[in-house]
C-alpha positions in Angstrom: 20.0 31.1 -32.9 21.2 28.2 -34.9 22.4 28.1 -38.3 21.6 25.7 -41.7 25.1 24.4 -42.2 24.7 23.5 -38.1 21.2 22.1 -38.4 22.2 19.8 -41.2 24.2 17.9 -39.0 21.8 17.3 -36.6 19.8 13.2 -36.6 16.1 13.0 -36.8 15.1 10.2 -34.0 12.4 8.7 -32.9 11.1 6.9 -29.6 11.4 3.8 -30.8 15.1 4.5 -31.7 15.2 4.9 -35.4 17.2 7.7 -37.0 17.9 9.0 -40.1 19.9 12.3 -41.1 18.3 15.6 -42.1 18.5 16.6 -45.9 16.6 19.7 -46.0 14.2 21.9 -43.9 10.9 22.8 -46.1 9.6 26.8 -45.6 6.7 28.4 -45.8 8.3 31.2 -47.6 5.5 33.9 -48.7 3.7 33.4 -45.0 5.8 35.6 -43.1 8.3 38.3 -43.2 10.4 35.5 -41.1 9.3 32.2 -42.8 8.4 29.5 -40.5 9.9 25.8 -41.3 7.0 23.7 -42.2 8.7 20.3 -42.4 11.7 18.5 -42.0 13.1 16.0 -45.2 15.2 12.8 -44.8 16.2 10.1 -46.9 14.8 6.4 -45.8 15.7 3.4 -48.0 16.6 5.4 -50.8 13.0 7.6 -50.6 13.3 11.1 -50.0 10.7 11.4 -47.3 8.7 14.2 -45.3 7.8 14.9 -42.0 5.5 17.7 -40.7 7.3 20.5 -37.7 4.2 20.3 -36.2 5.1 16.5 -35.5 8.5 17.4 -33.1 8.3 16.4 -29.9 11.7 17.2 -28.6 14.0 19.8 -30.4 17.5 21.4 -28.4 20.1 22.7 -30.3 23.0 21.5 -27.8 21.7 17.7 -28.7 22.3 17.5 -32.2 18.8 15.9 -32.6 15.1 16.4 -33.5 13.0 13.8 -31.8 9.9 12.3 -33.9 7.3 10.2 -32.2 7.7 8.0 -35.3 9.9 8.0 -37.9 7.6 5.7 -40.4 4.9 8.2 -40.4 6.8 10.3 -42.9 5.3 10.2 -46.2 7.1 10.3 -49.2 7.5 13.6 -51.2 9.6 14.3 -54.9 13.0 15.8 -55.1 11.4 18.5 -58.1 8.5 19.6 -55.3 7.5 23.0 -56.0 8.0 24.3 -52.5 10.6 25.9 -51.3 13.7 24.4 -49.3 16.1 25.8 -47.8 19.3 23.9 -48.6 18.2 22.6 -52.4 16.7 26.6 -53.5 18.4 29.2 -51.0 21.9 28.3 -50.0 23.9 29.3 -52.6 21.2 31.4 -54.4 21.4 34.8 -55.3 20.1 37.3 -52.9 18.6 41.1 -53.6 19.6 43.2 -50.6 16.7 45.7 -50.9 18.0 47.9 -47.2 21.7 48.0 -49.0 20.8 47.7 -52.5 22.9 45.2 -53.3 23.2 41.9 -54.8 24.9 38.5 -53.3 25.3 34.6 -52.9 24.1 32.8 -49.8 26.7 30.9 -47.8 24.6 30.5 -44.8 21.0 30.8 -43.3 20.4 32.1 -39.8 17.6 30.3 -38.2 15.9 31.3 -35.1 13.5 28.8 -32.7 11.3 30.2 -30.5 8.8 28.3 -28.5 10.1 24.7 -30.5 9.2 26.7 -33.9 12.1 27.3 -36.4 11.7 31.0 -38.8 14.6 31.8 -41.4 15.7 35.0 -39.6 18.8 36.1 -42.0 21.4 35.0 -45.0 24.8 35.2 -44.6 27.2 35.7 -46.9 30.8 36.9 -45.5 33.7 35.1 -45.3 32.7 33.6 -41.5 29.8 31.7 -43.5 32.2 30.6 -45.8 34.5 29.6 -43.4 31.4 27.5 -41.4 30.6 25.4 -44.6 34.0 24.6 -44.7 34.1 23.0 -41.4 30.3 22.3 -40.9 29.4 24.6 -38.7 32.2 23.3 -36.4 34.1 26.5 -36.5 32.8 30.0 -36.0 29.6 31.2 -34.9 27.1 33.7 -36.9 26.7 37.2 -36.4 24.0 38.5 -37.0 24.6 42.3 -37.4 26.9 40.8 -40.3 24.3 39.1 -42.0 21.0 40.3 -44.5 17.9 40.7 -42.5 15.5 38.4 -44.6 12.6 40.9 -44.2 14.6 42.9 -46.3 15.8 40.4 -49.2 14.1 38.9 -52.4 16.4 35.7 -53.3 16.7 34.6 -57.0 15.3 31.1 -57.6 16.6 31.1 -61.1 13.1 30.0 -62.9 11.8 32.3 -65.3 8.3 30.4 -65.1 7.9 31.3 -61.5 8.0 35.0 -61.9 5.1 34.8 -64.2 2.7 32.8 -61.6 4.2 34.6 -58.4 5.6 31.3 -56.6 8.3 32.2 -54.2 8.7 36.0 -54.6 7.8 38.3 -51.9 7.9 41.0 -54.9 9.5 43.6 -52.6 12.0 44.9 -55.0 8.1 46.5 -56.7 8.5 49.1 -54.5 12.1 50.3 -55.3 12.7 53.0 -58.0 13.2 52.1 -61.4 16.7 53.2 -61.5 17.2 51.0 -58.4 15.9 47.9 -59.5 18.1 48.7 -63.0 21.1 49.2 -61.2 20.6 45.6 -59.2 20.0 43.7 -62.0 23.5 45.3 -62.9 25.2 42.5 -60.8 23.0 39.6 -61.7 24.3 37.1 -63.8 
């Protein structure tokens, strides 16, 4: 289990030696109750660049690195892509907690690998999240049984356009009583 604040630290590299920090993680988010990371971002030259998961051929957690086989055979993508990343449209979002019924902001992701593939397992949003933006991950460690199960969450993306054609909602909070749902928006700016 490795967090976003932690993973953001972490170098993309590449056999021949090239590296390049991480600026976001791409998601597949409407694949799986426990989205799978699709693609890794990094800026090269000014260029906000894209490489395929799929492409890793060395990820540990303990290394502070994802290795590439090459670094040039990114291909450039737009900072106002339509999919969904998780530093740029979830961290510091606004969450619906459909188990607890409740509404909160996103300090923190909880990211599991299994197998060399990444899935967004949980948000966090106590104080210890707070605490590990502050220091980068350097300072405490998730828990989990702290944190909102994201089977169980529809987050807020803040575009009113996006309801309308379906992109990036699960559409959970359909199946919660009307007084629910009315009582959630409550809390929403």
């Amino acid at each position: 289990m490795i967090t976003l604040i932690e993973l953001l630290r972490f170098n993309l590299t590449d056999k021949i030696g090239r590296s390049a920090p991480i600026k976001d993680l791409a998601i597949a988010l409407l694949e799986d109750d426990y989205p799978p990371v699709t693609a890794v971002l990094f800026e090269d030259d000014g260029k906000l660049m894209k490489l395929d998961w799929d492409q890793v051929v060395e990820f540990k957690a303990g290394s502070e690195k994802i290795v590439f086989e090459d670094l040039t055979a990114a291909s450039e993508t737009s900072a106002d892509d339509r999919g969904v990343l998780l530093r740029r449209d979830i961290l510091d979002s606004l969450i619906l907690d459909l188990l607890g019924r409740r509404t909160t902001r996103v300090c923190d992701l909880i990211i599991e690998e299994n197998d060399g593939a990444l899935r967004l397992k949980a948000a966090d949003a106590g104080m210890a999240a707070m605490l590990r933006r502050v220091f980068r991950g350097h300072w405490t460690k998730p828990n989990p049984d702290n944190a909102f199960d994201w089977k169980y969450v529809e987050f807020l993306r803040g575009d009113p356009e996006a309801v309308r054609n379906g992109a990036g909602y699960r559409l959970r909070i359909n199946r919660l009583p009307a007084g629910e749902i009315a009582r959630l928006t409550d809390y929403v700016p």
